[in-house]
C-alpha beads as a LAMMPS data file, in Angstrom:
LAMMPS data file: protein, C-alpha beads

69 atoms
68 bonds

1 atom types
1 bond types

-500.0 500.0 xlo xhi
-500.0 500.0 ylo yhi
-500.0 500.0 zlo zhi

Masses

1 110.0

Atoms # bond

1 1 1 -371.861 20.820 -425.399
2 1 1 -368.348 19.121 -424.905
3 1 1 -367.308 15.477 -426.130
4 1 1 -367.452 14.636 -422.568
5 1 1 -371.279 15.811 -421.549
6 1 1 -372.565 14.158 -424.739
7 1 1 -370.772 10.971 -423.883
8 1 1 -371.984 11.058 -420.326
9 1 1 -375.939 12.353 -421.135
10 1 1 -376.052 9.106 -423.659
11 1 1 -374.096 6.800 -420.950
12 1 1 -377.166 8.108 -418.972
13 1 1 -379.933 7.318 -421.006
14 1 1 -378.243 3.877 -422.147
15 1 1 -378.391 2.657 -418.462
16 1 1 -381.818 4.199 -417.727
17 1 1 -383.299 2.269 -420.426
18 1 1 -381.748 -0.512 -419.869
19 1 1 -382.338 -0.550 -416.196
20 1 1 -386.650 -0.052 -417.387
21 1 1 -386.470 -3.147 -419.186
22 1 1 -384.184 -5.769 -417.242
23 1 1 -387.035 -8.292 -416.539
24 1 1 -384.687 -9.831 -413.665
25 1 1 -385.188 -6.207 -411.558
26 1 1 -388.790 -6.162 -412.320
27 1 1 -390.369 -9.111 -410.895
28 1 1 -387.838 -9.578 -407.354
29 1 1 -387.055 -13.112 -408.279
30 1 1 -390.644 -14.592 -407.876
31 1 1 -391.831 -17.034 -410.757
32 1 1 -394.843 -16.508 -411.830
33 1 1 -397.237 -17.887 -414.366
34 1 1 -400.760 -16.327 -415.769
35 1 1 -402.308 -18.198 -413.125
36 1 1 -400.149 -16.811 -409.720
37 1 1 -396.949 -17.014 -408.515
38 1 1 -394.557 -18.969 -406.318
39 1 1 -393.089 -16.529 -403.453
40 1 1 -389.633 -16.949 -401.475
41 1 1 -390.783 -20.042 -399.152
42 1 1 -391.684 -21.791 -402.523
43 1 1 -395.778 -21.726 -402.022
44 1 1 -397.939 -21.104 -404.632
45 1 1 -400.491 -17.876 -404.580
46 1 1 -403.234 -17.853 -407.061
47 1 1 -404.372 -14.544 -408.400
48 1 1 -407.741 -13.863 -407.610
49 1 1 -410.350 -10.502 -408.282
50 1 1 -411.470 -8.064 -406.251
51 1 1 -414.206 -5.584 -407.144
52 1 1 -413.224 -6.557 -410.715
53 1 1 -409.706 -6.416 -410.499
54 1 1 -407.452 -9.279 -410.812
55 1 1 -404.865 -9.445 -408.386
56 1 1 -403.428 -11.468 -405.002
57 1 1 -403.371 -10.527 -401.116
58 1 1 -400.826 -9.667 -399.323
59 1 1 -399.475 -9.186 -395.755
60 1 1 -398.095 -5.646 -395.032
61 1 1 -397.432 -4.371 -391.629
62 1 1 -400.067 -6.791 -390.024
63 1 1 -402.270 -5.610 -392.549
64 1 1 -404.186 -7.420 -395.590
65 1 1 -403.600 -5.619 -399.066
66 1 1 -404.828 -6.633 -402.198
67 1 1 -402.510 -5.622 -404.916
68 1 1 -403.723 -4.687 -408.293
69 1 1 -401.734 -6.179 -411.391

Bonds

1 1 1 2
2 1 2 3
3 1 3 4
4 1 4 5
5 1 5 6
6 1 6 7
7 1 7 8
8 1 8 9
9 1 9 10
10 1 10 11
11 1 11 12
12 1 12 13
13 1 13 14
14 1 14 15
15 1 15 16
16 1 16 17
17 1 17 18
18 1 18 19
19 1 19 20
20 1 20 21
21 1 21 22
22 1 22 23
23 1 23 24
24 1 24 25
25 1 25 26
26 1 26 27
27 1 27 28
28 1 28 29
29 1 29 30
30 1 30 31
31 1 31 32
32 1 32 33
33 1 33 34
34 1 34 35
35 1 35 36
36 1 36 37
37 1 37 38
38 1 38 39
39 1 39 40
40 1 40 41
41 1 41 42
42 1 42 43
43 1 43 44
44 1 44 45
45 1 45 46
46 1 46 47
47 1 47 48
48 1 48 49
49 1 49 50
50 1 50 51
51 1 51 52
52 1 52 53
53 1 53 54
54 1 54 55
55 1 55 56
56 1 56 57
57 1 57 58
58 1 58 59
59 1 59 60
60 1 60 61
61 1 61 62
62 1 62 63
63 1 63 64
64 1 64 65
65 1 65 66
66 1 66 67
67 1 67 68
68 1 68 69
């Protein structure tokens, strides 16, 4: 391999792994606690559980989801 395909294959993995563990990309800018969370409008959502899985509802398409965490 040449200088230049080594230096771009580890530019690649630098931002890859950086990009899998910036928290501020993870978590879209919701605060959340280990409680629930606080969405856009500022209003609190408490987790709850689910056939044993803890978790909150949400609104997709007209459509209640409960999303696993």
């Amino acid at each position: 391999m040449s200088m230049k395909k080594n230096l771009l294959v580890t530019g690649m993995a630098v931002f890859f792994i950086a990009a899998g563990i910036c928290p501020t990309w993870a978590d879209n800018g919701y605060r959340h606690d280990n409680h629930g969370y606080w969405d856009g409008n500022h209003h609190r959502h408490n987790y709850a559980y689910h056939h044993h899985h803890r978790g909150y509802w949400d609104q997709r398409n007209g459509v209640r989801v409960f999303i696993g965490l």
